[in-house]
N, C-alpha and C positions, 0 to 999 in steps of 0.2 A: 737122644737127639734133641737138640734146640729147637725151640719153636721160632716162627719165620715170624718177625714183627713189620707191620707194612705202615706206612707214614699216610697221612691225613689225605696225601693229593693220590695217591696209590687205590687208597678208598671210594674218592671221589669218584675218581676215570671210569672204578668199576660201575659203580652207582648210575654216572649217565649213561654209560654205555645200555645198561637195562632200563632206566627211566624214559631218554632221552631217544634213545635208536629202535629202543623197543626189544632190543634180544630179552629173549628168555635167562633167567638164574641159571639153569643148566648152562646153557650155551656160555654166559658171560664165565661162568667157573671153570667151563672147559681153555677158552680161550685164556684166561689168564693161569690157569694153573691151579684153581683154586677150591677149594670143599664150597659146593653150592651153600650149604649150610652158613658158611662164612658171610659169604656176598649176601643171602636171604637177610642178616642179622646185621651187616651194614643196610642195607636199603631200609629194613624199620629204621633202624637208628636216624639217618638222614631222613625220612619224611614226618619221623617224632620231631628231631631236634635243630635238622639242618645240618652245616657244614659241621660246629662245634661237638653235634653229636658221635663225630667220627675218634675224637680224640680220643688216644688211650692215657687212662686217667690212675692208671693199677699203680699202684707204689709211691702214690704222693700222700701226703696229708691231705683231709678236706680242709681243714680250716685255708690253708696253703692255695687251695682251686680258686678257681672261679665260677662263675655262678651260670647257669645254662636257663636256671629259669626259678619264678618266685621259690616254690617248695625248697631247691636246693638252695638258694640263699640262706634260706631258716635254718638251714640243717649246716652249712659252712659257718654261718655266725653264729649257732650253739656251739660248734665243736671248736669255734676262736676262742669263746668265752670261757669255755670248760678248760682249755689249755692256759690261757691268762688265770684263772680260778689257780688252777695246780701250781704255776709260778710264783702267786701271790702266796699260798699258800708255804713255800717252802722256802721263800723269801722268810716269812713270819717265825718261822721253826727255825731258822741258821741263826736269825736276831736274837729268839730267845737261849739260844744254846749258848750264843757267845755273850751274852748275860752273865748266863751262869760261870760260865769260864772266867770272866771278870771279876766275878764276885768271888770265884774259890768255892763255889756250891757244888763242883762237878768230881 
């Protein structure tokens, strides 16, 4: 069975609904269909991160994200550098191969 993916504003509505009206995780889980557990792990996420913190971020690159807060900057632009690192590198290794190929070394 597929797992159900809910979009940013889907999250939100649950989020005020508990924040905002005051219902209970239970109650917002029932009312929307949803594993309290879920909702419980949006509501940290939104009072950690705010709205951004809802986003689902699974299958991207980090160098690719954007950045939620300092820590994660550092760690997005390691992992740009590390990827630019790998390209320069293999940039440097095709140069020298087609060297050799030129030369008749190979």
């Amino acid at each position: 069975m597929a797992k159900r993916t809910y979009t940013q504003e889907e999250k939100l509505r649950a989020v005020v609904v508990h924040l905002e009206r005051g219902q209970s995780i239970p109650e917002v889980a029932k009312a929307y269909g949803l594993p309290a557990q879920l909702v419980r792990s949006w509501v940290k996420k939104y009072q950690e991160q705010g709205f951004v913190g809802l986003e689902d971020r699974r299958g991207k690159r980090l160098a690719k994200q954007t950045p939620r807060n300092k820590e994660e900057a550092l760690r997005i632009e390691n992992a740009r550098l590390h990827e630019e690192n790998e390209l320069l590198r293999l940039e440097l290794y095709l140069r020298k191969k087609l060297e050799e190929l030129e030369r008749g070394d190979a």
